[in-house]
C-alpha positions as CSV (number, residue, x, y, z in Angstrom):
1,X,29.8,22.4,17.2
2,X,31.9,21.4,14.4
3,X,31.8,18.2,12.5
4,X,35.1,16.1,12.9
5,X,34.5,13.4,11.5
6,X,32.1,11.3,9.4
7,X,31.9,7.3,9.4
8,X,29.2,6.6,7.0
9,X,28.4,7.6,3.6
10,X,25.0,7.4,1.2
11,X,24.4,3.5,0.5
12,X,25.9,2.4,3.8
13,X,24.0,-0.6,5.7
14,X,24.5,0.7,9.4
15,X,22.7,-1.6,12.4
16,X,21.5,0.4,15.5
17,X,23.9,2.2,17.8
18,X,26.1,2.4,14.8
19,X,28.6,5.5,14.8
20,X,27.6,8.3,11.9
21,X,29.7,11.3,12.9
22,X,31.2,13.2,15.7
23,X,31.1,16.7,16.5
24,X,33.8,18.3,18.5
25,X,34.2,18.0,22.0
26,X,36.5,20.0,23.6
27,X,33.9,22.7,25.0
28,X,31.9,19.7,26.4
29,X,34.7,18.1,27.9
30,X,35.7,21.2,29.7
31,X,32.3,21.7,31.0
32,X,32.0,18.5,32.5
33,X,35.8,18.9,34.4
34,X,34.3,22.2,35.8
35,X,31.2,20.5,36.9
36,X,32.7,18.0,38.5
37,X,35.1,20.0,40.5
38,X,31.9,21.9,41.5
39,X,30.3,18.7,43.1
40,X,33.4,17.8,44.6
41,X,33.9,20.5,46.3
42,X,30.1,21.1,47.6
43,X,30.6,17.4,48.8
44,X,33.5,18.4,51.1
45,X,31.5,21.3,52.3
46,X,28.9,19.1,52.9
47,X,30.8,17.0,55.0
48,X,32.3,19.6,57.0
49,X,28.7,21.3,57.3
50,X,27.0,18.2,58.9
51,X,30.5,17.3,61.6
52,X,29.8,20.7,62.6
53,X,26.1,20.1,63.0
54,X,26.5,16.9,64.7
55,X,29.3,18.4,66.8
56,X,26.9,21.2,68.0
57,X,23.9,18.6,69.2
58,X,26.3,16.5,71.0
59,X,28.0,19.1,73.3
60,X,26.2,19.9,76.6
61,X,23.0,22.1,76.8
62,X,24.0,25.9,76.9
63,X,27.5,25.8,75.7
64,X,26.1,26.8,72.2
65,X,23.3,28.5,71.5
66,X,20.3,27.2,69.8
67,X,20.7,30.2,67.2
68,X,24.2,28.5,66.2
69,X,22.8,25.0,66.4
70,X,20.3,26.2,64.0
71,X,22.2,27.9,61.9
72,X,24.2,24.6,61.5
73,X,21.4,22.6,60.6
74,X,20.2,25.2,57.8
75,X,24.1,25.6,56.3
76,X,23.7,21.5,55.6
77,X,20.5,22.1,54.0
78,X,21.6,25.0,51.6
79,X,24.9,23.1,50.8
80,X,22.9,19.9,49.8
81,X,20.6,21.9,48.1
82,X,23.6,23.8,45.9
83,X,25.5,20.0,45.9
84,X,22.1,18.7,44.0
85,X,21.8,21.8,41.5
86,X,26.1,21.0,40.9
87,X,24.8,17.4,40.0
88,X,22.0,18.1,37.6
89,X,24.6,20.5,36.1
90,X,26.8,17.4,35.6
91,X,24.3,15.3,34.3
92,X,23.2,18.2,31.6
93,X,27.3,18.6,30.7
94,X,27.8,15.1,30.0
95,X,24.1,14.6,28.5
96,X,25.2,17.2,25.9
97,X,29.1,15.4,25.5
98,X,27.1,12.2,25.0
99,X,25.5,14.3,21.8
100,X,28.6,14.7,20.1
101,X,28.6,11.3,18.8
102,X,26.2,11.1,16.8
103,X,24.7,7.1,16.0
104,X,21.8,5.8,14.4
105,X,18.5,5.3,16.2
106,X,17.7,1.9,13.9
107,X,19.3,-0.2,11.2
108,X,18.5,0.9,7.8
109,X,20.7,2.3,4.9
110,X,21.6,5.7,4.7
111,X,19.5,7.5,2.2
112,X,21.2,11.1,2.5
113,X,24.3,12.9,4.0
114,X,23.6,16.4,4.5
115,X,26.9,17.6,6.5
116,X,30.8,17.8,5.5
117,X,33.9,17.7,7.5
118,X,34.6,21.1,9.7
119,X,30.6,22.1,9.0
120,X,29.4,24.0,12.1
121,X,25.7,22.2,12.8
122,X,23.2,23.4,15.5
123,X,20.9,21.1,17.6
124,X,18.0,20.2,15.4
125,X,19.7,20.0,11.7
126,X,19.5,17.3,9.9
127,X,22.5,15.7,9.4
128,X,21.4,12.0,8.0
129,X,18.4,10.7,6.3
130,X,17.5,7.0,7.3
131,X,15.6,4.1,5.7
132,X,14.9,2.3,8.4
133,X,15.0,-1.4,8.3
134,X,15.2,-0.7,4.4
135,X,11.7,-0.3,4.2
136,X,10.4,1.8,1.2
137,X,6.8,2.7,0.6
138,X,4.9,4.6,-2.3
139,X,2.2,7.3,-1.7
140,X,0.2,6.9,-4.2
141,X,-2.8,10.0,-4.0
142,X,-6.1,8.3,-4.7
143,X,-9.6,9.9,-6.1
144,X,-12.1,10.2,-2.9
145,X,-14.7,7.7,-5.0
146,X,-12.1,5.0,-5.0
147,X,-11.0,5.0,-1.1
148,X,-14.1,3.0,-0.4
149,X,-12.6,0.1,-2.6
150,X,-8.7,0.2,-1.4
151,X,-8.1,-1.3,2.2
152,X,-4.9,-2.8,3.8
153,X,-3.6,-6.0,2.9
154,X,-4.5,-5.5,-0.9
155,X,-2.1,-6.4,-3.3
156,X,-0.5,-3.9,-5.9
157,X,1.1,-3.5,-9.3
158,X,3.8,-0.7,-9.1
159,X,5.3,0.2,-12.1
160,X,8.8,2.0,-12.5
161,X,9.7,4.8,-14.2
162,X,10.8,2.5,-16.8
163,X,7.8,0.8,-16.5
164,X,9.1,-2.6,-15.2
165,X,6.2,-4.3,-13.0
166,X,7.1,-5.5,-9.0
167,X,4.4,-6.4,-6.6
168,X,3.6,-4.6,-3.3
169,X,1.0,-4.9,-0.3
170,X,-1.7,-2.0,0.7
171,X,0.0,-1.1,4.3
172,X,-2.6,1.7,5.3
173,X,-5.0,3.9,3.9
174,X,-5.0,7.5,5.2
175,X,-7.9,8.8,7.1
176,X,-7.5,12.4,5.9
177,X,-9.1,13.4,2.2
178,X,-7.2,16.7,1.0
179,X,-9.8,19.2,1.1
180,X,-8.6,20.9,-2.1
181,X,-7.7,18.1,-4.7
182,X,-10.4,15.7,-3.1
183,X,-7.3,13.5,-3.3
184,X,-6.6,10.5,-0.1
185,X,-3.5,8.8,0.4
186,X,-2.4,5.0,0.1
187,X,0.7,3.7,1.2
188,X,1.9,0.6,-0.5
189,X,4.8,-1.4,1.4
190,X,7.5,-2.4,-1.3
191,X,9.6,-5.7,-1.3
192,X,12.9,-5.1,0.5
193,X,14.6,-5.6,-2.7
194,X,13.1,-3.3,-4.9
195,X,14.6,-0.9,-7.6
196,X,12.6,1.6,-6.5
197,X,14.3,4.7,-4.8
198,X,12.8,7.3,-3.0
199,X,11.9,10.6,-4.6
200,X,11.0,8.4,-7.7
201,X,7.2,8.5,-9.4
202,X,5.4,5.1,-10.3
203,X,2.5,4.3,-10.9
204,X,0.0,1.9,-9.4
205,X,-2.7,-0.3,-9.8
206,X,-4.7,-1.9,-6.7
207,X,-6.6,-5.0,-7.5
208,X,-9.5,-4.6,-5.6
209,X,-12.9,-7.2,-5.2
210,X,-15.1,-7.1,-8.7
211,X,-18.3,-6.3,-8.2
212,X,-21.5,-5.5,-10.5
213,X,-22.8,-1.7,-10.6
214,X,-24.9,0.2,-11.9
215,X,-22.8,2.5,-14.9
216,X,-23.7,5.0,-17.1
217,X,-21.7,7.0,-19.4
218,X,-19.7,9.7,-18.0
219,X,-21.0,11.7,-21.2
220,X,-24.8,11.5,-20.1
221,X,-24.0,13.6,-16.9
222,X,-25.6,17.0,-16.4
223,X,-24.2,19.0,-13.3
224,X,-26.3,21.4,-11.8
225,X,-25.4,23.2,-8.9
226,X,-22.3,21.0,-9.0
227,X,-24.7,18.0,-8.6
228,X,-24.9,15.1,-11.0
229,X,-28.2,14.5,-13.2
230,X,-28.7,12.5,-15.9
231,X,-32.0,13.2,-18.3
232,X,-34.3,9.7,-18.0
233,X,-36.6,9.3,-20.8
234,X,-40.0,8.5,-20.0
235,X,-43.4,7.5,-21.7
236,X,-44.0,9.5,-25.3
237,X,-40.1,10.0,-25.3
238,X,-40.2,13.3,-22.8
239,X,-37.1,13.4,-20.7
240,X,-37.1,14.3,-17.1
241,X,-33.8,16.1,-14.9
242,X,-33.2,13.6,-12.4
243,X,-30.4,13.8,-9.9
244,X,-28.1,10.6,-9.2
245,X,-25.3,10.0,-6.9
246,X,-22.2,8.3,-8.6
247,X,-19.4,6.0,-7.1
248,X,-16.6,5.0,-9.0
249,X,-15.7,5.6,-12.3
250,X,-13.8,3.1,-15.3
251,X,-13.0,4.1,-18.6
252,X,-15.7,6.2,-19.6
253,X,-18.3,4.8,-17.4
254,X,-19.2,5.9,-14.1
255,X,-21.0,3.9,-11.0
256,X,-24.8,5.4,-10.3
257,X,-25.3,4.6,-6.5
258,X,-28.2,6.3,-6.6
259,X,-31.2,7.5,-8.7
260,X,-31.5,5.1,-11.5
261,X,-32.3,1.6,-11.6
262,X,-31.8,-1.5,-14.0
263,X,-33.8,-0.8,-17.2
264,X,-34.2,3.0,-17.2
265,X,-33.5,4.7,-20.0
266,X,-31.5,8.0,-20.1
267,X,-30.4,10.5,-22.9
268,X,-26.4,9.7,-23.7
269,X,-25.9,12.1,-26.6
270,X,-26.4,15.9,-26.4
271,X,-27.9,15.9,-22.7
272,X,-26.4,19.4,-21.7
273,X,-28.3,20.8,-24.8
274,X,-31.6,19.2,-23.5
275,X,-34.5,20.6,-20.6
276,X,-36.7,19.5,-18.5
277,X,-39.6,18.1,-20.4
278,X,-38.5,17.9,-23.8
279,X,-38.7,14.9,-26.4
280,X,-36.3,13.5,-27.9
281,X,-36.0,10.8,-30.5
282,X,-34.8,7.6,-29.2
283,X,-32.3,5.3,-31.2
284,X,-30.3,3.0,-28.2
285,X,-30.5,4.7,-24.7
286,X,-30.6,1.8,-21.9
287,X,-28.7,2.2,-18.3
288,X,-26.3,-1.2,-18.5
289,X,-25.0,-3.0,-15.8
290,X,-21.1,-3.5,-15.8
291,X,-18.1,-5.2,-13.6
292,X,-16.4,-1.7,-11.0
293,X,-13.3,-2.2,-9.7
């Protein structure tokens, strides 16, 4: 069908039930007369079906056969049966003349228009893109480590492509974790007045609860077999490969979960040129405890 006419425009406020466009109709309109002339004229044979029927049980036994009464009886029930199909029909023609007009499911503002006067569209082309209620989010992609610290109702710093500052509100974190870029999702729900538009990049900051950890330097990690070791030094200076699980990371520090504890000392400078068991000289080498966010 054809587009006829278009009622809104990119920018436009529209409330719900609102009239975007209408297709043409002529097609559908004929449809629907033909449909209708259909049921009318199953109802008349209807009609005339069951007067005979009822005419045939009322006259005395043996002046009609019970072949014709019955015959009588199962006309009725094929002509209601072909009287209900003519209905559905009629429902479908002016199900699809309702389609035509095209309105919008929910206020919002229109974000796109994707069609033009005399365009020919097909049923499931996108004609309109809505913001609904107005309400504009930012996926912001976050590193698997630092999921654990982000939940909903956490307030934000977003920051424009200009780099102006506006507040938002953690909505939801994604339960998913893209297998490829270890990367999750958080959605942050913007004010209804910001400057932000969609298809823009910002970038974001979450303020999360401050807590004390256990960091190291992000230099002093040895991976092997894509697991993180640090070298701890031990008595007469020998150092020992010794595997630790780290959280998140800030600056050049990183979280140590696991493996170390308060007071160990590790090798920060030159550890992937070190093995197991050798001695080293030691200058300043202490794990310190720091503030993660």
């Amino acid at each position: 069908m054809a587009v006829i006419e278009i009622a809104v425009d990119e920018g436009d406020a529209v409330v719900k039930g609102q009239v975007l466009a209408r297709l043409s109709h002529d097609l559908t309109i004929a449809g629907i007369l033909k449909q209708r002339a259909a049921v009318d004229e199953l109802q008349a044979s209807l009609g005339i079906a069951r007067s005979d029927s009822a005419r045939a049980h009322s006259v005395s036994s043996g002046v009609i056969s019970a072949q014709t009464i019955e015959q009588r009886e199962t006309l009725v029930k094929t002509t209601a049966a072909r009287l209900g199909v003519a209905q559905a029909q009629l429902d479908e023609a002016e199900a699809r003349h309702r389609q035509t007009v095209i309105v919008a499911p929910a206020a919002g503002t229109i974000a796109s228009r994707s069609v033009a006067i005399g365009q020919v569209v097909q049923a499931g082309v996108e004609m309109f893109r809505l913001i609904q209620d107005n309400r504009v989010e930012v996926d912001t992609r976050v590193l698997e480590s630092d999921l654990f610290s982000a939940g909903a109702g956490q307030p934000a710093t977003i920051f424009d492509p200009a780099g102006k500052p506006e507040q938002g509100i953690v909505r939801i974190v994604s339960p998913i974790v893209d297998a490829k870029t270890r990367l999750g999702t958080v959605r942050i729900a913007l004010p209804g007045d910001t400057r932000l538009r969609p298809g823009m990049f910002a970038r974001v900051e979450i303020a999360v609860e401050s807590r004390l950890a256990l960091t190291v330097p992000l230099k002093s990690l040895v991976w092997r077999d894509a697991r993180a070791h640090v070298f701890k030094v031990g008595r007469d200076n020998l150092v020992s490969l010794t595997e630790v699980r780290i959280g998140s990371g800030v600056a050049d520090n990183v979280e140590v979960v696991r493996g170390l504890d308060a007071g160990d000392r590790i090798v920060t400078q030159g550890a992937g040129l070190l093995s197991d068991g050798d001695v080293v000289n030691v200058k300043t080498a202490s794990v310190r405890s720091g503030a993660v966010r």
